[in-house]
BALO-24631 format. One line per 5 residues: their letters; for each residue y, x, z of N, C-alpha, C. Coordinates in steps of 0.05 Angstrom, whole numbers, padded with zeros to 5 digits. Atoms other than C-alpha are relative to their C-alpha. Layout:
<nodes>
a) Y,X,Z,Y,X,Z,Y,X,Z  ...
</nodes>
This chain:
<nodes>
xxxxx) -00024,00017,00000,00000,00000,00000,00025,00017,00000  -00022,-00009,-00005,00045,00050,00016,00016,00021,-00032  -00006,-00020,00032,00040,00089,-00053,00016,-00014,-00024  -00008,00018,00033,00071,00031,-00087,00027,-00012,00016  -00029,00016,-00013,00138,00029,-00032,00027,00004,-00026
xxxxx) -00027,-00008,00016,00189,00069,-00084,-00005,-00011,-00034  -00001,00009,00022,00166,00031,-00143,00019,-00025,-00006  -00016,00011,00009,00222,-00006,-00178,-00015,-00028,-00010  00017,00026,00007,00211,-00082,-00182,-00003,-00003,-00037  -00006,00014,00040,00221,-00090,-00262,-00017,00022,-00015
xxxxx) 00010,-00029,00013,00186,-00015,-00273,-00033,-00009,-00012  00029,00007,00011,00123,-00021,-00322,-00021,00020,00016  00016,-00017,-00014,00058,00005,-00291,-00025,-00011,-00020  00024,-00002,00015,-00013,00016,-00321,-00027,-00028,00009  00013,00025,-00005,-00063,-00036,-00305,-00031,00017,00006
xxxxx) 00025,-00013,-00009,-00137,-00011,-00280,-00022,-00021,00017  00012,00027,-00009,-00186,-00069,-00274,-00039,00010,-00018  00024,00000,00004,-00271,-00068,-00274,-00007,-00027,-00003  00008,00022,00003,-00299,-00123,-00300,-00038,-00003,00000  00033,-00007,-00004,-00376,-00119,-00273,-00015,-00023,-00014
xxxxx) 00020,00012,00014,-00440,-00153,-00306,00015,-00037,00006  00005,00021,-00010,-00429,-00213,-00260,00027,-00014,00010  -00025,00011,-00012,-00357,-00224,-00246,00012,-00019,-00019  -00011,00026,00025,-00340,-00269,-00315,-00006,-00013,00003  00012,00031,00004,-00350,-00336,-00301,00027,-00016,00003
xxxxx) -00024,00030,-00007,-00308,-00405,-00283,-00017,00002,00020  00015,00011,-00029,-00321,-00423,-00216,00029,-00021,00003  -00012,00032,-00006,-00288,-00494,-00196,00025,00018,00014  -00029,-00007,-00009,-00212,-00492,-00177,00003,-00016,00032  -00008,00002,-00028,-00194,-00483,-00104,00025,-00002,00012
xxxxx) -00018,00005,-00003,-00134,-00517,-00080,00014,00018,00015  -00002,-00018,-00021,-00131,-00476,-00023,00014,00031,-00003  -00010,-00018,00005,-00129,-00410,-00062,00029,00005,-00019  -00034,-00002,00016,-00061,-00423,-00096,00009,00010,00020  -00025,-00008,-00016,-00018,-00372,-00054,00010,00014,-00016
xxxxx) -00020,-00016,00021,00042,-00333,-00079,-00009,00019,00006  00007,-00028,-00002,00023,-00265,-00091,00024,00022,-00008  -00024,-00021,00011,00071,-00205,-00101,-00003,00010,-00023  -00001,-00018,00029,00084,-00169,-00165,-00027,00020,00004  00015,-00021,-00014,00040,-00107,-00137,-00036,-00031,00003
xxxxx) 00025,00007,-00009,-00021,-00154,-00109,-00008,-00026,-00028  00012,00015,00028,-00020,-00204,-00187,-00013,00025,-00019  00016,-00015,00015,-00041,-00143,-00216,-00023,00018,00000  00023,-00010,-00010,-00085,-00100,-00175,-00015,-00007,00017  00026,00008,-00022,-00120,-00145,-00124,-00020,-00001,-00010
xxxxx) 00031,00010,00009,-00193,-00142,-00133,-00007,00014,-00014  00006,-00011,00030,-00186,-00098,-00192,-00026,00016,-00012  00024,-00026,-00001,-00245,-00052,-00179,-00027,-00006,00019  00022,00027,-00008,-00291,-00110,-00147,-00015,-00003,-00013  00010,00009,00033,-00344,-00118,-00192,-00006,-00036,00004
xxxxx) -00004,00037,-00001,-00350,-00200,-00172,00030,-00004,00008  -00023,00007,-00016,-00278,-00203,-00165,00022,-00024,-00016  -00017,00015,00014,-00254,-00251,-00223,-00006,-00031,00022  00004,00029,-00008,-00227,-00321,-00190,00008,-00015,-00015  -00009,00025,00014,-00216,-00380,-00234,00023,-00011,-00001
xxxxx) -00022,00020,-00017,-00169,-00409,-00180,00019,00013,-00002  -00017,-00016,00000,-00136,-00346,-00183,00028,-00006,-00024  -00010,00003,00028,-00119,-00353,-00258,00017,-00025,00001  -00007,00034,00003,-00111,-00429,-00254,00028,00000,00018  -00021,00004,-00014,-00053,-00417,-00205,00026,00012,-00008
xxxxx) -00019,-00027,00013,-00018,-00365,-00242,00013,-00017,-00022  -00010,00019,00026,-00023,-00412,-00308,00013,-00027,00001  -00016,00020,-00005,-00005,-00471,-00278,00028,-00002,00017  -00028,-00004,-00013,00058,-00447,-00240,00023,00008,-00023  -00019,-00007,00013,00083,-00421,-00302,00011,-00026,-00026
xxxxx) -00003,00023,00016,00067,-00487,-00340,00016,-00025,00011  -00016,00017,-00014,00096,-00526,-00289,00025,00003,-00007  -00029,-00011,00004,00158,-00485,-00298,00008,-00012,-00021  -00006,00002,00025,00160,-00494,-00365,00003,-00030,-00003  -00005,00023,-00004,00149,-00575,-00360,00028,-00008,00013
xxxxx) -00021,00011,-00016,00200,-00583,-00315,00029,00009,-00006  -00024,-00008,00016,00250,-00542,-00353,00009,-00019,-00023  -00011,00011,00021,00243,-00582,-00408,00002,-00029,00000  -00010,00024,-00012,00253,-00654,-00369,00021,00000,00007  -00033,00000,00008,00313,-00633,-00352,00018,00003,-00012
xxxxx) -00022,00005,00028,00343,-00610,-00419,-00005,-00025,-00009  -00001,00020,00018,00320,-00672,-00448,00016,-00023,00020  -00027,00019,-00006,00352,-00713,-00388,00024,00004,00003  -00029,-00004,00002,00415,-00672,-00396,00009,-00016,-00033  -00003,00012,00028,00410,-00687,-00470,00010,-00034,-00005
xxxxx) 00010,00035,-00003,00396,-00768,-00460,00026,-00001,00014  -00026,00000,-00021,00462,-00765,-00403,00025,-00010,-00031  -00027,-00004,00017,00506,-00742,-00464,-00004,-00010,-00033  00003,00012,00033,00471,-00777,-00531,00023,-00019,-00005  -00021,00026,00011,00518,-00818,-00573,-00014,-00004,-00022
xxxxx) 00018,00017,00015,00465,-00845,-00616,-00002,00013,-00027  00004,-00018,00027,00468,-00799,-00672,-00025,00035,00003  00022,-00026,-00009,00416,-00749,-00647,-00023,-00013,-00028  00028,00007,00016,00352,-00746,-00696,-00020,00014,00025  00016,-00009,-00031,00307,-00743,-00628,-00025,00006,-00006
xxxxx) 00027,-00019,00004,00242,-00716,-00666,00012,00031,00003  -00008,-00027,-00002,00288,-00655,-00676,00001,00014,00025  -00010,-00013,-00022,00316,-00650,-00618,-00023,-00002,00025  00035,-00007,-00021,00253,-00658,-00569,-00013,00025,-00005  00020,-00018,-00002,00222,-00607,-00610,00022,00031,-00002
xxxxx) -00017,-00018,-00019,00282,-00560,-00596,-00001,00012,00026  00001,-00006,-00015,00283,-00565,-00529,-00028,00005,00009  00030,-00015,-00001,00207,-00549,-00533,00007,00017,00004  -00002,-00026,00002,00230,-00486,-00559,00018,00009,00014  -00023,-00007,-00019,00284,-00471,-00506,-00017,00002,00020
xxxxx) 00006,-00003,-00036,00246,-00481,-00446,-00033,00005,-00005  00032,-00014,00000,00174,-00452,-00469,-00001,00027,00010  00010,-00029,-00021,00139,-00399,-00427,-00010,00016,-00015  00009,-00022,00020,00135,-00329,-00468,-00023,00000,00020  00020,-00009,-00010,00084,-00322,-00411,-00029,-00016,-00005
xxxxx) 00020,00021,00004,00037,-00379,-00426,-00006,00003,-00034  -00001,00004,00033,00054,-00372,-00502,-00025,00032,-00002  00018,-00014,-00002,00021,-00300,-00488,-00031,00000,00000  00027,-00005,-00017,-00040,-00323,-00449,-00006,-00005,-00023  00022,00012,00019,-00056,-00373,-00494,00001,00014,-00028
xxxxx) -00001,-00008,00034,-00043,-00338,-00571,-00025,00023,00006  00018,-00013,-00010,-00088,-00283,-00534,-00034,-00014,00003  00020,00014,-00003,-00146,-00329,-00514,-00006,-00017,-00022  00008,00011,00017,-00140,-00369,-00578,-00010,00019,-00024  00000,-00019,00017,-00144,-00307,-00619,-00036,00011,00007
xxxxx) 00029,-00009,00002,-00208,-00285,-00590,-00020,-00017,-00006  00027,00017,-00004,-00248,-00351,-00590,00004,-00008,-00028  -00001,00005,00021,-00221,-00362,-00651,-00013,00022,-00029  -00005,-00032,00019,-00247,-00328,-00719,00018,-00003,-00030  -00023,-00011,00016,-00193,-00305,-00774,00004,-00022,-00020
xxxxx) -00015,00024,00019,-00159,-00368,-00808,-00014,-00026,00011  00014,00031,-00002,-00204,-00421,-00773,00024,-00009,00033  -00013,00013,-00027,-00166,-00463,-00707,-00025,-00019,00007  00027,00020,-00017,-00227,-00489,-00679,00006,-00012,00024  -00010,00010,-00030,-00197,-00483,-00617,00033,00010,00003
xxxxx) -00031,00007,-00005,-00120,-00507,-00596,00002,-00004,00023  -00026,00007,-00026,-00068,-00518,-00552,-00015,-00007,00033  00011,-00007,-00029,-00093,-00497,-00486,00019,-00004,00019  -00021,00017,-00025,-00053,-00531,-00418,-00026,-00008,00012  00010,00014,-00029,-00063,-00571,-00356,00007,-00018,-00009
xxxxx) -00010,00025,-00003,-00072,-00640,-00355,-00002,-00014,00021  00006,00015,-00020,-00049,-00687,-00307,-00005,-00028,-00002  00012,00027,00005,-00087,-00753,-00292,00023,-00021,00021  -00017,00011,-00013,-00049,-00813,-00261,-00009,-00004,00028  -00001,-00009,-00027,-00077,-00802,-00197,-00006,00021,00014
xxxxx) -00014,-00028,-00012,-00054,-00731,-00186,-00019,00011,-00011  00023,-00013,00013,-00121,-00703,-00216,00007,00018,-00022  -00012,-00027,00006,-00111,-00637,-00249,-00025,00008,-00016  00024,-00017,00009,-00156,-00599,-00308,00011,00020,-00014  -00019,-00010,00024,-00135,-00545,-00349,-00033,-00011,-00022
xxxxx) 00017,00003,00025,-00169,-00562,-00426,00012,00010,-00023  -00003,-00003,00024,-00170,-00543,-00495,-00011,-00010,-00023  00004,00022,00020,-00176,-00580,-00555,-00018,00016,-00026  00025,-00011,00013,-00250,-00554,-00592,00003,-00027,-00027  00005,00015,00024,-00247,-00586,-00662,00004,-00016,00004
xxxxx) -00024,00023,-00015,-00192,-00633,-00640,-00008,-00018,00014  00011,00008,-00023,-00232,-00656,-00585,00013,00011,00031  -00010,-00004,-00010,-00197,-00650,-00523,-00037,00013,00029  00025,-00012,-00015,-00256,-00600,-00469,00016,00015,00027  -00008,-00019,-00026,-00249,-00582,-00400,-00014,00024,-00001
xxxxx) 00005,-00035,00000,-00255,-00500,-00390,-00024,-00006,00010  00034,00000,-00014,-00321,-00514,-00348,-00010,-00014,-00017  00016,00013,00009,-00348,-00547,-00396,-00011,00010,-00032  00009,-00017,00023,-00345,-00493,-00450,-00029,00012,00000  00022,-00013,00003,-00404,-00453,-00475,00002,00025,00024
xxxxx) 00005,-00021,-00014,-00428,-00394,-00425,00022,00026,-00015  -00015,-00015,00018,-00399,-00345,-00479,00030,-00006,-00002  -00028,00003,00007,-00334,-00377,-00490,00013,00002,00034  -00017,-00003,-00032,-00322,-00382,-00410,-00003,00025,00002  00002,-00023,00002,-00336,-00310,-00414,00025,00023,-00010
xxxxx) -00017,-00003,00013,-00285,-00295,-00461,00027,-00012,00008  -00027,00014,-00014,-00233,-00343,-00436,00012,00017,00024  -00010,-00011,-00023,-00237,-00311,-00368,00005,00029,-00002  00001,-00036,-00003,-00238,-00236,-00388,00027,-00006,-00014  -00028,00009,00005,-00183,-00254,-00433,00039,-00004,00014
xxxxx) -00028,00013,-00016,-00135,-00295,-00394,00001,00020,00031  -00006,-00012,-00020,-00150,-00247,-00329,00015,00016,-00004  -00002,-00016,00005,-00137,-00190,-00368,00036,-00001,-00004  -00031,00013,00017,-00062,-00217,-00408,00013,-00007,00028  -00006,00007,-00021,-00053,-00242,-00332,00020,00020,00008
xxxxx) -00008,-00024,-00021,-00044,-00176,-00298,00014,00018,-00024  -00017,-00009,00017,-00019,-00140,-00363,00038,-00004,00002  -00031,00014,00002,00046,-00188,-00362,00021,00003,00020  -00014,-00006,-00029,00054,-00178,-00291,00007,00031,00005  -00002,-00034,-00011,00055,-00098,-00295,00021,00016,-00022
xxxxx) -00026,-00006,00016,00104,-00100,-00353,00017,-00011,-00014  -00026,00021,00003,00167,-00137,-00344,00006,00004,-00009  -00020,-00013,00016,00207,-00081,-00380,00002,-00005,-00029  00000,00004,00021,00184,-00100,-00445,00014,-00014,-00017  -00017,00019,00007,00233,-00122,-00486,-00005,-00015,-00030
xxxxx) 00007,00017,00015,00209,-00181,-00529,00013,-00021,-00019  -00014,00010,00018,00273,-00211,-00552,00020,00027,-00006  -00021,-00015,00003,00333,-00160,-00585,00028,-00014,00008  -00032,00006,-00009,00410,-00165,-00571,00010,-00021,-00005  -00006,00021,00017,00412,-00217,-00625,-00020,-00027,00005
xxxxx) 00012,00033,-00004,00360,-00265,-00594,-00023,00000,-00015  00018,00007,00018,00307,-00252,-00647,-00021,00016,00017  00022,-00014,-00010,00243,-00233,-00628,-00008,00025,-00017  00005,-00030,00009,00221,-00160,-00630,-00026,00005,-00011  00025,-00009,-00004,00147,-00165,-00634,-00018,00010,00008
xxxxx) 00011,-00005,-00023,00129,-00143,-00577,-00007,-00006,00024  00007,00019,-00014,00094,-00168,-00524,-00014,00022,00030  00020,-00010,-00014,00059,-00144,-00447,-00018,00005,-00019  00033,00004,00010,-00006,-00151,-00487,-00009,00026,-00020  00012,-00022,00015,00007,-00106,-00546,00019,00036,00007
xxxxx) -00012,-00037,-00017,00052,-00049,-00498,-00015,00002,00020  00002,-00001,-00023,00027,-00052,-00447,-00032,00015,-00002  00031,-00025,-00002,-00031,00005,-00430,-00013,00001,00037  00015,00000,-00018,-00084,00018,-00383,-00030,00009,-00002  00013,-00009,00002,-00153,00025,-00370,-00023,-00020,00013
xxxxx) 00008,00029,-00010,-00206,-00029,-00365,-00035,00007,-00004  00025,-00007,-00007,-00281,-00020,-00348,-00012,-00034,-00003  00009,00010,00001,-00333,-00067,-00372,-00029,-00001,-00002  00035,-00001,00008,-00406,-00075,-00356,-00012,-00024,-00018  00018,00019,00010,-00453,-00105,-00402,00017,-00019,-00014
xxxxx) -00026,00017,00026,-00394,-00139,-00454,-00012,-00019,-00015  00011,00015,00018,-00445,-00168,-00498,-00016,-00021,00014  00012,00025,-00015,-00474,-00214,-00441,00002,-00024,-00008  -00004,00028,00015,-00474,-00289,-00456,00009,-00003,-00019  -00013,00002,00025,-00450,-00272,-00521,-00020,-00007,-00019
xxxxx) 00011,00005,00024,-00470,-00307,-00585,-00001,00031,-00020  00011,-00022,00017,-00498,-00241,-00632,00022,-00002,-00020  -00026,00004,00019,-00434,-00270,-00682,00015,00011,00020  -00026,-00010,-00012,-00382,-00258,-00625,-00011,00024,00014  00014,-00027,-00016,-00422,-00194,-00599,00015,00026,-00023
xxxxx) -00012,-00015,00011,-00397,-00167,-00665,00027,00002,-00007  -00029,-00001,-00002,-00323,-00178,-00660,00012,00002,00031  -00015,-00006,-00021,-00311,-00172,-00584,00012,00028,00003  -00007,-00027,00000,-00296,-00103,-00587,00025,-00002,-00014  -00033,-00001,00018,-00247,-00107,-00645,00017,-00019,00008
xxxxx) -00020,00017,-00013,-00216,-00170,-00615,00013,00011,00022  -00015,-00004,-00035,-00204,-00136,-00549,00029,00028,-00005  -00018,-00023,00005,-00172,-00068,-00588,00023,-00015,-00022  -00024,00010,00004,-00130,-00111,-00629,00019,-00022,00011  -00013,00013,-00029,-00106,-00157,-00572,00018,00017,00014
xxxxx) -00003,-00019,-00020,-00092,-00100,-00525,00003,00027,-00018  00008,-00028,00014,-00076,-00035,-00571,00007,00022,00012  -00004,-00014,-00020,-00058,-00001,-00516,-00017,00009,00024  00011,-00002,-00034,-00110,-00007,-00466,-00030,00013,-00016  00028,-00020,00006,-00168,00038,-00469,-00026,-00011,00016
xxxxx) 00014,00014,-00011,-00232,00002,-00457,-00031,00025,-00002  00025,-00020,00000,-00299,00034,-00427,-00023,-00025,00010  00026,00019,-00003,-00359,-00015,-00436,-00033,00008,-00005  00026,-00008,-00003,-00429,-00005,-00425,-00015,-00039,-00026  00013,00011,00011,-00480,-00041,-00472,-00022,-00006,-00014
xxxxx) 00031,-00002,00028,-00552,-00058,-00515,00006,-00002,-00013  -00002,00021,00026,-00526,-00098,-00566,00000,00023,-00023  -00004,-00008,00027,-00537,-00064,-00630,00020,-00021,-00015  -00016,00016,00015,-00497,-00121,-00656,00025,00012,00008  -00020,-00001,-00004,-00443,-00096,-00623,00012,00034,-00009
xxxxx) 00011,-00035,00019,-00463,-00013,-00650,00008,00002,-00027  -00002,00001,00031,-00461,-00037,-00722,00029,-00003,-00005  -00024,00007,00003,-00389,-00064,-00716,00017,00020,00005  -00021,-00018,-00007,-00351,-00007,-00696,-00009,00028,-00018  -00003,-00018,00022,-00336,00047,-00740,00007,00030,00022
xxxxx) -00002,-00018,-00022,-00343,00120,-00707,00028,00018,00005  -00035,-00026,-00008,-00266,00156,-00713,00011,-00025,00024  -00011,00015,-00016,-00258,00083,-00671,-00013,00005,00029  00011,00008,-00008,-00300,00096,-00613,-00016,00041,00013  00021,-00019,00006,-00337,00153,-00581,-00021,-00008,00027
xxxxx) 00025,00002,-00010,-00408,00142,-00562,-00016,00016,00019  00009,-00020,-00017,-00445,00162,-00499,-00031,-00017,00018  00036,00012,-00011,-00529,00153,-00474,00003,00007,00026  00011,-00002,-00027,-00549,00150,-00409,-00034,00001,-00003  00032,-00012,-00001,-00615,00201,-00410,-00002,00003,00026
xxxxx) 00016,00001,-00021,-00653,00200,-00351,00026,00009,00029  -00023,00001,-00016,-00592,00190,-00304,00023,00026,-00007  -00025,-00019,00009,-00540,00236,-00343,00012,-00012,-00026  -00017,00011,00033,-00490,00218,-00395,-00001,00016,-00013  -00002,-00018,00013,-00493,00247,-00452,00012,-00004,-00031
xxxxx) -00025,00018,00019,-00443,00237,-00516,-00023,00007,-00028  00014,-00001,00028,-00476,00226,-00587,00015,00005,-00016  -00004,-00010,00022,-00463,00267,-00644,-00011,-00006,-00013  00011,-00009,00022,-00467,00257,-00707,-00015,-00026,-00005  00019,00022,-00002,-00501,00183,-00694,00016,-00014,-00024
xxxxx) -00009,00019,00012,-00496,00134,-00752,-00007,-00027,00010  00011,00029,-00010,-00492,00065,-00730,00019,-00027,-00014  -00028,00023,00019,-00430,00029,-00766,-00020,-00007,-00018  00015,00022,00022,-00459,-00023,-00817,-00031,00004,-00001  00037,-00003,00013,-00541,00001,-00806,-00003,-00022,00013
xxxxx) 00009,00021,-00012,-00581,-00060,-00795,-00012,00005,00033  00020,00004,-00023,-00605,-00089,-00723,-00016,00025,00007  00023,-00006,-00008,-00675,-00066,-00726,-00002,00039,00000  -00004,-00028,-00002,-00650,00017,-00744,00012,00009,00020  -00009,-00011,-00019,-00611,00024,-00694,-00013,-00019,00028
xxxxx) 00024,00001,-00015,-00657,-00004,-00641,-00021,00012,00000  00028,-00021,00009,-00706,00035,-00669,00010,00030,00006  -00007,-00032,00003,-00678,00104,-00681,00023,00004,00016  -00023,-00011,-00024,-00614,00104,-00630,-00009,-00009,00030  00006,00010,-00023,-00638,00058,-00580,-00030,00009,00015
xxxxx) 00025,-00015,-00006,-00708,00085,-00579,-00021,-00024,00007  00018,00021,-00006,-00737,00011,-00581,-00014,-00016,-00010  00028,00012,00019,-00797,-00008,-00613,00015,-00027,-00011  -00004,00028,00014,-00775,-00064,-00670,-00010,-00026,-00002  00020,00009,-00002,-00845,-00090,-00652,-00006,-00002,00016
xxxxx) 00019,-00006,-00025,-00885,-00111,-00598,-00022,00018,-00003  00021,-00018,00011,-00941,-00056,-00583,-00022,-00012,-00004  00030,00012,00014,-00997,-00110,-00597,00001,-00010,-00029  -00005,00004,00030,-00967,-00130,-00658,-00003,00028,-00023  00000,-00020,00015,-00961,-00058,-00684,-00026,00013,00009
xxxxx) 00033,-00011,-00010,-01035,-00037,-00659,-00009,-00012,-00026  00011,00018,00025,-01059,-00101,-00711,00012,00013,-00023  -00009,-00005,00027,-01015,-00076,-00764,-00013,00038,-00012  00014,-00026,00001,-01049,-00003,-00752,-00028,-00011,-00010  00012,00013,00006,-01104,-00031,-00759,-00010,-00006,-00028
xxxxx) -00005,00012,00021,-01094,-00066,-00816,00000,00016,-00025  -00008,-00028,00014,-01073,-00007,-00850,-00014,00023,-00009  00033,-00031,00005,-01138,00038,-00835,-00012,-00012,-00014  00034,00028,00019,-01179,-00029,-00863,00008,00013,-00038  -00020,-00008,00024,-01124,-00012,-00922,-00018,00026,-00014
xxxxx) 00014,-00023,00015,-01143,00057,-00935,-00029,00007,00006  00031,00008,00005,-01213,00054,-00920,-00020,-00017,-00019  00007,00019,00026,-01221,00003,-00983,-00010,-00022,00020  00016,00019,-00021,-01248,-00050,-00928,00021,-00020,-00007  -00025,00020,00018,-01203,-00101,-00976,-00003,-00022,00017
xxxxx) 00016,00021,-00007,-01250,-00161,-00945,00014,-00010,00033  -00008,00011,-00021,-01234,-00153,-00876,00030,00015,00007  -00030,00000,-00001,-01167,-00130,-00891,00019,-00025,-00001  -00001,00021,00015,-01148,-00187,-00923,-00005,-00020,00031  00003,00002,-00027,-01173,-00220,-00850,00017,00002,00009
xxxxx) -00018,-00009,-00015,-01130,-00180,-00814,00019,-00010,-00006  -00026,00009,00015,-01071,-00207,-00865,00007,-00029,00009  -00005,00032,-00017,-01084,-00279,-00841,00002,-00008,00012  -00007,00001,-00044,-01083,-00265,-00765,00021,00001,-00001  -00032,-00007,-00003,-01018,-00234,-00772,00017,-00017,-00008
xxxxx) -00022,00017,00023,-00983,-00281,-00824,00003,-00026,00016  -00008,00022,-00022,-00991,-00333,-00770,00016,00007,00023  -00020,00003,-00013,-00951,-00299,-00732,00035,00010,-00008  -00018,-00016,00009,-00905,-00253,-00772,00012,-00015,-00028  -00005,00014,00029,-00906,-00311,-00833,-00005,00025,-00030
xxxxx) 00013,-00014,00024,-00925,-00293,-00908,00032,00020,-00015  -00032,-00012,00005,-00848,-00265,-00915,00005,00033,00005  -00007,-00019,-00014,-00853,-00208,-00867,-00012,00023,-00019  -00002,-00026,00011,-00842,-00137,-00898,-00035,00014,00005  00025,-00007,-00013,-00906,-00115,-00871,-00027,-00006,-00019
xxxxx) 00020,00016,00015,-00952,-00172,-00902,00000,00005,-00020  00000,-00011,00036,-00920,-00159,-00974,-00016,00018,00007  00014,-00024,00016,-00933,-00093,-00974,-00023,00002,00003  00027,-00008,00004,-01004,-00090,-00949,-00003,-00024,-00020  00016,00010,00024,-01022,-00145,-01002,00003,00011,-00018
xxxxx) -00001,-00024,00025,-00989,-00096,-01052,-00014,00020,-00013  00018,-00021,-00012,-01029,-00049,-01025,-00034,-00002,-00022  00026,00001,00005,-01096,-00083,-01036,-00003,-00011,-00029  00000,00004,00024,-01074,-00110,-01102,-00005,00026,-00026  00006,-00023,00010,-01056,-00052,-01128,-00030,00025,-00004
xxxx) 00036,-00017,-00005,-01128,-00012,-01098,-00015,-00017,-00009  00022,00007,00005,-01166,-00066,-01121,00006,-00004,-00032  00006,-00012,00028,-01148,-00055,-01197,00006,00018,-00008  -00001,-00022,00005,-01150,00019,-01192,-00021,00004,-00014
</nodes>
């Protein structure tokens, strides 16, 4: 606490957050945990917790700033309404004072969280808020193929993403005020917390509840989200190996409890089953399945066509008449049997 007395309230600072196997989820919103937090404790409480993401946390952060933002723009419009003389065009002007009293901070979260769940030209998923019910009842939702969906009620994967997301853009925003997002003239600069703002963000196991499609874009969504923040994630996914290109990225094994960095590894664009095989070191096959196909293979070169041919029909019930395998030994015995 004390290392952070001579730091200037408005001064940008780095951000340093672990995000362990098991700390991404939604967990139900706790009225309770809405307290005000200081500048200092929105960005680094918990940070290095590995169960330390709270829902409620988020939900209090987003909804204080949405509130704001509501309530800013009830009052331009009843200042507006005070002083109309009937010549207003009031679609305009409503969606004016939209734009006057909207939260760059909320505009953040959400273009951030829509950007990841989203992929490149589709809006599957919109306009993310709180809604309130007429007897005080409170959800935040977002509108899934203009269906209106409460956050708990997303896929495993997308609550995953939502919450690493919106935690992340959270504490970002809060650690750099200095950023200056509009110029002298009022126009926006293009810059945002999200894409200045640097740091250093630890993630176990990234590809967890992830759909094998979003396994191969989380990575690049998170480095062009955040192009500042240096991410260190642990992972299996070959899906997620193939997608990254190696001047982006440098690669490191964990042999028999030592890290050790890979040279020289190709893995950008090779299929799945090669790099499970030859980087990962993990049989493409089960070992009873590749015993039969040994097997199969001695019957092969032994001319034993008869009960090769056998062997081809066990398998194909499980491997179907498609599998790489099946061709070629029938090739095999086609071929040897009009030598």
């Amino acid at each position: 606490k004390t290392s952070f007395k001579n730091i200037r309230q408005d001064e940008n600072l780095p951000v340093l957050v672990y995000y362990g196997c098991n700390a991404i989820f939604i967990d139900s919103i706790d009225i309770e945990k809405r307290v005000h937090k200081t500048r200092i404790e929105q960005i680094y409480d918990y940070a290095l917790e590995p169960g330390r993401f709270s829902f409620s946390e988020f939900y209090a952060y987003f909804e204080s700033k949405y509130k704001n933002q509501e309530t800013q723009k009830a009052s331009l419009l009843e200042n507006v309404i005070k002083e109309a003389d009937g010549n207003y065009d009031w679609e305009i002007k409503v969606n004016e004072i939209g734009n006057l009293a909207r939260s760059p901070e909320l505009e953040w979260i959400s273009e951030a969280i829509l950007q990841v769940l989203n992929d490149e030209g589709t809006k599957i998923f919109e306009n993310l808020r709180i809604d309130y019910g007429p007897e005080g009842e409170e959800a935040m939702k977002i509108d899934k193929n203009g269906h209106p969906v409460e956050i708990a009620q997303m896929s495993a994967g997308e609550k995953m993403l939502f919450a690493l997301i919106g935690d992340l853009a959270m504490r970002l925003i809060e650690a750099n005020t200095e950023v200056k997002w509009f110029d002298e003239f009022g126009d926006p600069t293009g810059k945002s917390p999200l894409t200045e703002g640097k740091g250093i963000v630890l993630i176990d196991e990234v590809d967890l509840h992830l759909h094998p499609k979003w396994q191969r874009k989380v990575i690049l969504k998170l480095k062009e989200i955040f192009p500042n923040v240096r991410f260190v994630v642990t992972t299996h996914s070959p899906f997620i190996l193939q997608s990254l290109k190696p001047q982006d990225i440098s690669l490191f094994k964990i042999d028999l409890f030592q890290l050790k960095k890979l040279e020289n590894e190709f893995h950008y664009g090779r299929d799945v089953a090669s790099i499970s095989n030859n980087l990962q070191g993990i049989s493409i096959r089960p070992q009873e399945i590749k015993n039969e196909l040994m097997i199969m293979y001695n019957l092969i070169d032994s001319n034993e066509f008869e009960k090769a041919k056998e062997k081809i029909d066990f398998l194909s019930t499980y491997l179907s008449d498609f599998d790489e395998d099946i061709i070629r030994a029938k090739t095999f015995i086609e071929f040897y049997s009009n030598d």
